[in-house]
OpenMM code with the backbone's topology and positions (N, CA, C; nanometers):
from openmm import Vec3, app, unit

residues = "UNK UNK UNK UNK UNK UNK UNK UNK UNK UNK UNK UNK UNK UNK UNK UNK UNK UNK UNK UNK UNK UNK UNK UNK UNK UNK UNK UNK UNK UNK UNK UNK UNK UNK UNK UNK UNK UNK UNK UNK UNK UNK UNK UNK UNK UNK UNK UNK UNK UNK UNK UNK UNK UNK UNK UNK UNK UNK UNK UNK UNK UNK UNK UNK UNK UNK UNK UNK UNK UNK UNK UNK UNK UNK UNK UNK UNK UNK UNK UNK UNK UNK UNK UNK UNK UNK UNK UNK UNK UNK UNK UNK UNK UNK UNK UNK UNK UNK UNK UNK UNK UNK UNK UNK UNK UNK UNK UNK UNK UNK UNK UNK UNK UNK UNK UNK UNK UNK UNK UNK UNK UNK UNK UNK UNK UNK UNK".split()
positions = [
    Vec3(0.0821, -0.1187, 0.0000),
    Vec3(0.0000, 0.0000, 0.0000),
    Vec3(0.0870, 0.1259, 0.0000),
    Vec3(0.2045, 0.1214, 0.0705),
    Vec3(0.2746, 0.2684, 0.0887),
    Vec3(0.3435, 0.2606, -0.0704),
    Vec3(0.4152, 0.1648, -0.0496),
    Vec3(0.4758, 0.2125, -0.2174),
    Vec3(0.4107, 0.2336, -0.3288),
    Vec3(0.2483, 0.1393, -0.3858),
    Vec3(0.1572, 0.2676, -0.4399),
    Vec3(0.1046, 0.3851, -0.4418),
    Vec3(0.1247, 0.4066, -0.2854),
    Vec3(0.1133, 0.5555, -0.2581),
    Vec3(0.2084, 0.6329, -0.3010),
    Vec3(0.3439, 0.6119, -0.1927),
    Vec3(0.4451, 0.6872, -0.2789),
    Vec3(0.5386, 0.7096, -0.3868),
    Vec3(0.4935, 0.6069, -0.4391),
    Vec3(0.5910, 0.6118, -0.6277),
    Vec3(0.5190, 0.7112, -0.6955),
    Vec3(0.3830, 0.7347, -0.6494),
    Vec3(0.2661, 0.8610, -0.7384),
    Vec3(0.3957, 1.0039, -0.7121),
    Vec3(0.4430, 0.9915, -0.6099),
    Vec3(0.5432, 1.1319, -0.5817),
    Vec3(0.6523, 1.1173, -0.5860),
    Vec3(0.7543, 1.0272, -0.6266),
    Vec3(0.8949, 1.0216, -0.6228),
    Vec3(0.9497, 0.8667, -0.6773),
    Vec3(1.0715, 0.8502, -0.6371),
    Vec3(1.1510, 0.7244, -0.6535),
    Vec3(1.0901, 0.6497, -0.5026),
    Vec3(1.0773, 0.5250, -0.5582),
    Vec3(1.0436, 0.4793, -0.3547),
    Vec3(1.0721, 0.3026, -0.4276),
    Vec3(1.1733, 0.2902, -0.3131),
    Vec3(1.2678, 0.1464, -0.3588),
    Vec3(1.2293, 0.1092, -0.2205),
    Vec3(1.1900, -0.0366, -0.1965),
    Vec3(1.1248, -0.1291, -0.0728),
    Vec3(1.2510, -0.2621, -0.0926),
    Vec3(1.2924, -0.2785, 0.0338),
    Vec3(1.3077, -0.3601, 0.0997),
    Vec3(1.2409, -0.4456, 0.1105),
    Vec3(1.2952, -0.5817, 0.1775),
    Vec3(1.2254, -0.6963, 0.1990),
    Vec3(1.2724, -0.7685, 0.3516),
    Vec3(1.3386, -0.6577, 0.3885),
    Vec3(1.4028, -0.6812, 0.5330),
    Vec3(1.5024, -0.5848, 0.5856),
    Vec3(1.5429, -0.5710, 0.6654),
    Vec3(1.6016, -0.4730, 0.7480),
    Vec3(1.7710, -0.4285, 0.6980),
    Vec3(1.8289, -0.5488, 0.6753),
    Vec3(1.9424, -0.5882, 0.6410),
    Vec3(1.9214, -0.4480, 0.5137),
    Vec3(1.8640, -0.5593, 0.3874),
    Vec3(1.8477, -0.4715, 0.2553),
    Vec3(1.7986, -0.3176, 0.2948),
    Vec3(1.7542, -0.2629, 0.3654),
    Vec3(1.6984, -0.1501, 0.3929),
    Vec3(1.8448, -0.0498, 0.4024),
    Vec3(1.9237, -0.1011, 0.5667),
    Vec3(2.0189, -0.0349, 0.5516),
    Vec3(2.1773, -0.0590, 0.4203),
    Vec3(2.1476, -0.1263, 0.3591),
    Vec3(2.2219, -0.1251, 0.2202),
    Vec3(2.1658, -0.0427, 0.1461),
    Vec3(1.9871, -0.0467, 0.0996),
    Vec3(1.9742, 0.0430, 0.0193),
    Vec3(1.9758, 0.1747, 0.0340),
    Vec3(1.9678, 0.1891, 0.1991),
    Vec3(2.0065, 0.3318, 0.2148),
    Vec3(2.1695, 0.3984, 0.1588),
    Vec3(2.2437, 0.2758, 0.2120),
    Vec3(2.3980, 0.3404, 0.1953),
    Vec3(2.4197, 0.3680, 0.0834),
    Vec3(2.3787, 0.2429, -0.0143),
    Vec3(2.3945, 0.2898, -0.1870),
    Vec3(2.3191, 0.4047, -0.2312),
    Vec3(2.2085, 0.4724, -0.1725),
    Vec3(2.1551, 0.5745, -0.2183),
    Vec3(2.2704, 0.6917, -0.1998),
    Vec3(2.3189, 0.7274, -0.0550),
    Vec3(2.4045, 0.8183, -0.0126),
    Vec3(2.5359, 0.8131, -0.0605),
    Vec3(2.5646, 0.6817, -0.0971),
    Vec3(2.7081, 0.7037, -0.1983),
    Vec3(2.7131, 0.7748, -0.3249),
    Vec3(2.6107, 0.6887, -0.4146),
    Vec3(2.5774, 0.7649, -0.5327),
    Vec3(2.4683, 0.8992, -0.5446),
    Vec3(2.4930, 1.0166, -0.4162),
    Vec3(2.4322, 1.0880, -0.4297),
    Vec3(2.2976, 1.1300, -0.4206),
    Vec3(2.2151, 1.0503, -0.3405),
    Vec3(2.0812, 1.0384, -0.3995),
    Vec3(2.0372, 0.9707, -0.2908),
    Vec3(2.0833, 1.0765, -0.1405),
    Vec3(1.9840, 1.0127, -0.0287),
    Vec3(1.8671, 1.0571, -0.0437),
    Vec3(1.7874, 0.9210, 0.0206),
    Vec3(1.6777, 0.9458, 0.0749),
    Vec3(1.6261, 1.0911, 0.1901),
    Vec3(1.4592, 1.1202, 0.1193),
    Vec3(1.4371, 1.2063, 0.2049),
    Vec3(1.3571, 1.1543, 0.3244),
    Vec3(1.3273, 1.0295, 0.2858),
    Vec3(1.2438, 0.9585, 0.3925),
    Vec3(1.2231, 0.7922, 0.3729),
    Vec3(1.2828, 0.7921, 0.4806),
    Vec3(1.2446, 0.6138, 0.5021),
    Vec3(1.1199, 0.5912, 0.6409),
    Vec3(1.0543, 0.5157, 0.5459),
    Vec3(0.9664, 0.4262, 0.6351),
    Vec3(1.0142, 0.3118, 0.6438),
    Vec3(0.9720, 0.2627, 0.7938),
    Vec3(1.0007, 0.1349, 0.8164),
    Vec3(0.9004, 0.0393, 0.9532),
    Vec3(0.9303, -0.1093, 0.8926),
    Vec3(0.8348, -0.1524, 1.0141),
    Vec3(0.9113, -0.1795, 1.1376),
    Vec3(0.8709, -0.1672, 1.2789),
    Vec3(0.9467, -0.2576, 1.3316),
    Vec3(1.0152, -0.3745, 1.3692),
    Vec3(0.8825, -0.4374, 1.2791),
    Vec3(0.9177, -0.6165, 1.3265),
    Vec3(0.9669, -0.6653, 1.1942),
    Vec3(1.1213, -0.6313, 1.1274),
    Vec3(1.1402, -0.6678, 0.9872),
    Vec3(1.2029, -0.7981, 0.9980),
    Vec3(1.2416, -0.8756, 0.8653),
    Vec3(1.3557, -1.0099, 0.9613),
    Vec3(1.4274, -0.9275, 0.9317),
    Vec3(1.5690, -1.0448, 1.0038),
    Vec3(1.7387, -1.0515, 0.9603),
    Vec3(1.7685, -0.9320, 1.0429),
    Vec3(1.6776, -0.8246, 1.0238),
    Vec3(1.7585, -0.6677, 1.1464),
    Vec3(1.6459, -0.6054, 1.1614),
    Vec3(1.6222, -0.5992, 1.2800),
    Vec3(1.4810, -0.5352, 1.3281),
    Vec3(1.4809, -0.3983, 1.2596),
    Vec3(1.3615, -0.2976, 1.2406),
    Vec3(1.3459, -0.1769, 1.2246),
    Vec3(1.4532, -0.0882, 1.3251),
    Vec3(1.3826, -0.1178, 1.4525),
    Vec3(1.5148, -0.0576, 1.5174),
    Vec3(1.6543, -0.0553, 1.4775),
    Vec3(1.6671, -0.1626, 1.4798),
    Vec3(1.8340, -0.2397, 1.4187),
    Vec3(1.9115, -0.1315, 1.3506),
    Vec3(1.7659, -0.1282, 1.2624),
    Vec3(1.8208, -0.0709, 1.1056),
    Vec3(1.8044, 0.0918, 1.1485),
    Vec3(1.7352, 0.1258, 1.1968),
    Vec3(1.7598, 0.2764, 1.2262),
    Vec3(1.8425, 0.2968, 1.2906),
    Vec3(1.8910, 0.2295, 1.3818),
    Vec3(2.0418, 0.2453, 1.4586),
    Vec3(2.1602, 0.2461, 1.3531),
    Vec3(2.1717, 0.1737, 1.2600),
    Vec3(2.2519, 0.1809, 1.1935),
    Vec3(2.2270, 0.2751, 1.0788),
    Vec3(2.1632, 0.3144, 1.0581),
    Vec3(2.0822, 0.4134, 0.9650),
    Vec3(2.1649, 0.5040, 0.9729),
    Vec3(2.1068, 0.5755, 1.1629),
    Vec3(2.1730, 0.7045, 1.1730),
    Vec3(2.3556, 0.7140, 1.2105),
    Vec3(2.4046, 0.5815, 1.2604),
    Vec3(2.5478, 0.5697, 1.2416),
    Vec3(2.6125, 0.6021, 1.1011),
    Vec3(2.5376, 0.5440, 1.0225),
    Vec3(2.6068, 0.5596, 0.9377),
    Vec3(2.6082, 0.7033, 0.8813),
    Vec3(2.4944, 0.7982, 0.8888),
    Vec3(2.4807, 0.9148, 0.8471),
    Vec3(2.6135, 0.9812, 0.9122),
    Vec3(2.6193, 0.9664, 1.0558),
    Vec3(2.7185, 1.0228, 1.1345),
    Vec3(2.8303, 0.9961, 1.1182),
    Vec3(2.8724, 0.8822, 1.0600),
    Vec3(3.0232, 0.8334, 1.0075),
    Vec3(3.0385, 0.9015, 0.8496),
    Vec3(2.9075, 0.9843, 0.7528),
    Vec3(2.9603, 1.0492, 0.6472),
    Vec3(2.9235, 1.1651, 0.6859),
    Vec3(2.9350, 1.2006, 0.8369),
    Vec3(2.9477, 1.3757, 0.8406),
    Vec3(2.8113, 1.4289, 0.8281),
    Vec3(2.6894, 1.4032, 0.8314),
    Vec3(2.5832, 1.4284, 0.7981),
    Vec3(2.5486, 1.4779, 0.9824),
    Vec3(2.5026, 1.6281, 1.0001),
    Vec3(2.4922, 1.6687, 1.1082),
    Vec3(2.3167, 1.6568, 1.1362),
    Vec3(2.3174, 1.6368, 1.2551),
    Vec3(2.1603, 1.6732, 1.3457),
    Vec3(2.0916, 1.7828, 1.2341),
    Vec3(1.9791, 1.7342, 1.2021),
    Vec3(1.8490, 1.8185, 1.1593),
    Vec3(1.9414, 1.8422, 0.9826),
    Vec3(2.0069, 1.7493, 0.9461),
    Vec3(2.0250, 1.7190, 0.7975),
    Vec3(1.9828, 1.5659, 0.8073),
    Vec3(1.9825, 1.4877, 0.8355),
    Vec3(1.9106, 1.3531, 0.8267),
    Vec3(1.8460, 1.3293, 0.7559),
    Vec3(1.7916, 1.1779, 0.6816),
    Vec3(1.7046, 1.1353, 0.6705),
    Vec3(1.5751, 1.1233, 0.7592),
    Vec3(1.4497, 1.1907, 0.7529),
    Vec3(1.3614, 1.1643, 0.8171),
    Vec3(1.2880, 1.0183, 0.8222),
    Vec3(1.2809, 0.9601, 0.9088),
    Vec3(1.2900, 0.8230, 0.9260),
    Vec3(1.1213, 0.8133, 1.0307),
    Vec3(1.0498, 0.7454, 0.9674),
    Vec3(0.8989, 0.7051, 1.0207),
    Vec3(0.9162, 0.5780, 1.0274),
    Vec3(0.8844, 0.5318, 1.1612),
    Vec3(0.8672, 0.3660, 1.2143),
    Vec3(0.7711, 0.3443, 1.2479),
    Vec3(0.6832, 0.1946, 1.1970),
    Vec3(0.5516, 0.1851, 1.1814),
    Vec3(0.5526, 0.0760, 1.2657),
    Vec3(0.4415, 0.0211, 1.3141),
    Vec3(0.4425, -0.0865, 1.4656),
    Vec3(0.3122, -0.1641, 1.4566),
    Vec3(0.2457, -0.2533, 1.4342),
    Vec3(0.1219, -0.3300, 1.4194),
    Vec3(0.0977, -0.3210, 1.5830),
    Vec3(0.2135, -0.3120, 1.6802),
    Vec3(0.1618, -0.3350, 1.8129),
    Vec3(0.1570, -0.2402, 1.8915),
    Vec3(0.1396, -0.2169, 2.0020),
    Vec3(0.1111, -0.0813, 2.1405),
    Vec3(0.2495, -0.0510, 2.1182),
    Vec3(0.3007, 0.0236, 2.1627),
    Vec3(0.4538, 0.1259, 2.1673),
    Vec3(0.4999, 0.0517, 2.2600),
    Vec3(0.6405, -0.0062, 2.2736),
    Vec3(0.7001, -0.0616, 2.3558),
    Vec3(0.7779, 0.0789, 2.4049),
    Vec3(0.8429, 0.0066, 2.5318),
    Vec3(0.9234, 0.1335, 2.6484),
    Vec3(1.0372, 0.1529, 2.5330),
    Vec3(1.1209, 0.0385, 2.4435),
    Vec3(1.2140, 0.0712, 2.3445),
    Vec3(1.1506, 0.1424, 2.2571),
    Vec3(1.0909, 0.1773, 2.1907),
    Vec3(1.0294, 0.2352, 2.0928),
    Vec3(0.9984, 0.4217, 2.1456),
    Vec3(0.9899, 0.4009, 2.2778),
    Vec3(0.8946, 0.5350, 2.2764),
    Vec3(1.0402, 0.5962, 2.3431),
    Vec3(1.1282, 0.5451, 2.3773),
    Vec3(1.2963, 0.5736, 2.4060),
    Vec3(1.2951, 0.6413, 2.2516),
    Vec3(1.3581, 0.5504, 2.1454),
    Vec3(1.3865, 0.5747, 2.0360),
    Vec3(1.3400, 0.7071, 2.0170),
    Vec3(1.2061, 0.7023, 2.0240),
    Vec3(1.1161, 0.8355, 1.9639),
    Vec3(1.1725, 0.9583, 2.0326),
    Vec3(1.1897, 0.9481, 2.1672),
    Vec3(1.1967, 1.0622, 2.2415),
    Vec3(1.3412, 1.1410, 2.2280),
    Vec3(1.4485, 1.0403, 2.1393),
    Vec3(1.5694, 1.0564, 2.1403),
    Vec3(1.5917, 1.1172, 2.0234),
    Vec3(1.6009, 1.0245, 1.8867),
    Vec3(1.5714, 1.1119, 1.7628),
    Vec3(1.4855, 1.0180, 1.6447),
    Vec3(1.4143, 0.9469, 1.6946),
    Vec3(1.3079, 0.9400, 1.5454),
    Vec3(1.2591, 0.9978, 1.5178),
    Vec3(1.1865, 1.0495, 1.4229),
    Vec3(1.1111, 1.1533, 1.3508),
    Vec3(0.9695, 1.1344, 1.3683),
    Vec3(0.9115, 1.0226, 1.3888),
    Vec3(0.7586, 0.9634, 1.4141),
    Vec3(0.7483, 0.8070, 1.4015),
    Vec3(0.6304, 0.7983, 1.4698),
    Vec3(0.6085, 0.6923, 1.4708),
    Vec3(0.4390, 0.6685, 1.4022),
    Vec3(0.4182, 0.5365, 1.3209),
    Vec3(0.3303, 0.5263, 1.3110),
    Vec3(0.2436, 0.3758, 1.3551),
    Vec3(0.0725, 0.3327, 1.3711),
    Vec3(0.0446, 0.2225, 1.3842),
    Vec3(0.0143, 0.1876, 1.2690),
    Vec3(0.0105, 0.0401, 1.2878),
    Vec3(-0.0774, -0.0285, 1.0994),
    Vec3(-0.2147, -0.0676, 1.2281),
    Vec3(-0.3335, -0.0674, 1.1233),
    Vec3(-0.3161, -0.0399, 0.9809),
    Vec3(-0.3436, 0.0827, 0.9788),
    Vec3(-0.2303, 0.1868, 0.8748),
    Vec3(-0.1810, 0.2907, 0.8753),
    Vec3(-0.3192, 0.4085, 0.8187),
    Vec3(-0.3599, 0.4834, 0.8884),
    Vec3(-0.4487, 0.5926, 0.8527),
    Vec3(-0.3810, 0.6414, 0.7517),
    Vec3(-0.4630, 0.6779, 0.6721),
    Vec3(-0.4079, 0.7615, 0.5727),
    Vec3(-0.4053, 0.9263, 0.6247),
    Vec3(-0.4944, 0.9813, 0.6826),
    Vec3(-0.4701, 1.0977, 0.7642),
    Vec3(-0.3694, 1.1208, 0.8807),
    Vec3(-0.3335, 1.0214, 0.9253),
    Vec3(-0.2899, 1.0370, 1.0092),
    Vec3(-0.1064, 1.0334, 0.9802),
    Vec3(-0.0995, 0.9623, 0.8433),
    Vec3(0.0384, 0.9209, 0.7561),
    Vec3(0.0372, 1.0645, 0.6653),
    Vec3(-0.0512, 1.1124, 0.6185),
    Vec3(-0.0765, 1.2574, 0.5688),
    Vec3(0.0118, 1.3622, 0.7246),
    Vec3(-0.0722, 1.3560, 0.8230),
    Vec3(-0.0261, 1.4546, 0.9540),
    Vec3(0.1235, 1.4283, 0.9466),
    Vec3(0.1609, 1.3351, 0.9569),
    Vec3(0.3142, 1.2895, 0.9907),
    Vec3(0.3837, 1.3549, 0.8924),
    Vec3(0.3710, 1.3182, 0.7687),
    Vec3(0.4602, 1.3951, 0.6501),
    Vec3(0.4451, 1.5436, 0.6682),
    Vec3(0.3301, 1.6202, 0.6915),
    Vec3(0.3055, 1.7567, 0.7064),
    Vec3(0.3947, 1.8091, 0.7951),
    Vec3(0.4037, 1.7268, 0.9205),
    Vec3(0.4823, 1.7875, 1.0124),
    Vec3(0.6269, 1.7376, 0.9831),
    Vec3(0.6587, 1.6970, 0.8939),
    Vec3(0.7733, 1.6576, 0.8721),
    Vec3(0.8790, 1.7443, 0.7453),
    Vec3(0.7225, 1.8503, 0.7355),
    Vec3(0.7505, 1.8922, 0.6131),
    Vec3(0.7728, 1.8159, 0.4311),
    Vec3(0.7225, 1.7278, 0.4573),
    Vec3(0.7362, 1.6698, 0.3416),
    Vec3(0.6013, 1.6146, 0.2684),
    Vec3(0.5474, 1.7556, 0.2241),
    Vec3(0.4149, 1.7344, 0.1144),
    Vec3(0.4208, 1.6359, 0.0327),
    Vec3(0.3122, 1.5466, -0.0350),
    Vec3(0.3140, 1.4555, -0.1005),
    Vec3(0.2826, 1.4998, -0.2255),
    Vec3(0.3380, 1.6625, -0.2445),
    Vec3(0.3267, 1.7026, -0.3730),
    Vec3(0.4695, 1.7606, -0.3842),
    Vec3(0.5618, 1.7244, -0.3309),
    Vec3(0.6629, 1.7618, -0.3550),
    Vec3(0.7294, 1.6469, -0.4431),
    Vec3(0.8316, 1.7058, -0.5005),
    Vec3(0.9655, 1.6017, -0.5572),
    Vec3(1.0692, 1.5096, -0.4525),
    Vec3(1.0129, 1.3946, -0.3889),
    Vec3(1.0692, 1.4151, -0.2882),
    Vec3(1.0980, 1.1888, -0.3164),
    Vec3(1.2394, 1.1811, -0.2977),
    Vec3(1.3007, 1.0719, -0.2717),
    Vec3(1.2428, 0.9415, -0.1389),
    Vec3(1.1450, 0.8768, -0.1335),
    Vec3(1.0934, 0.7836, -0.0644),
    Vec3(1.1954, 0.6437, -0.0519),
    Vec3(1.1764, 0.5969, 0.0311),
    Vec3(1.2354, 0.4537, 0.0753),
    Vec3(1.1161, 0.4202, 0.1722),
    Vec3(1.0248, 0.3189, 0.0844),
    Vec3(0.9435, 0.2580, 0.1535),
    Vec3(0.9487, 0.0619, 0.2352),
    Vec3(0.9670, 0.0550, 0.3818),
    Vec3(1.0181, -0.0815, 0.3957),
    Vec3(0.9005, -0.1384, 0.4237),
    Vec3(0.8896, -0.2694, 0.4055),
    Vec3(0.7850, -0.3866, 0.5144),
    Vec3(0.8527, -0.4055, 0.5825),
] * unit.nanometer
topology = app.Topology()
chain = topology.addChain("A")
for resn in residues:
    res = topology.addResidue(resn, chain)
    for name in ("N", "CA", "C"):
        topology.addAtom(name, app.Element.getBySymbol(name[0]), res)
């Protein structure tokens, strides 16, 4: 559902697990062409969502990429917010979302994220 949504507005390349997520991030940022936003689930295999956002933002920080230049990064959860999760959030995720995902409420998130779904804007959508 998200990547029919967001290919209507940009490039949006999906994963099939956590692992591939943070690869396809790195190959985006090598060849120029980070992402402006990754979604992701929490419960992915091979490297949890978390996992992968931990390494996400390491790696941003190992190419020099400072606080509030980031990838904006939305983590999606089928379940109640765990005490890890709402840590994460409070520290630096960008949002969090539940499935099954409102569309208003995935609309609010991008708004406040600044990132209209009428913009030109680089997606990375995960399961």
């Amino acid at each position: 559902m998200l990547k029919r949504l967001f290919s209507r507005y940009g490039v949006c390349d999906v994963a099939g697990n956590g692992e591939d997520a943070i690869n396809l991030f790195k190959d985006a940022l090598q060849n120029n062409r980070p992402y402006d936003l990754v979604v992701m689930d929490v419960m992915m295999p091979v490297v949890t969502g978390i996992e992968a956002y931990e390494a996400i933002r390491e790696y941003e920080r190992k190419c020099g990429i400072k606080n509030g230049s980031e990838a904006k990064i939305v983590l999606m959860t089928g379940m109640g917010i765990s005490r890890e999760m709402f840590n994460l959030y409070k520290t630096s995720c960008m949002a969090y979302l539940y499935k099954p995902i409102d569309m208003k409420e995935l609309l609010a998130v991008l708004n406040r994220l600044k990132l209209p779904l009428n913009s030109d804007i680089n997606l990375q959508s995960l399961k």
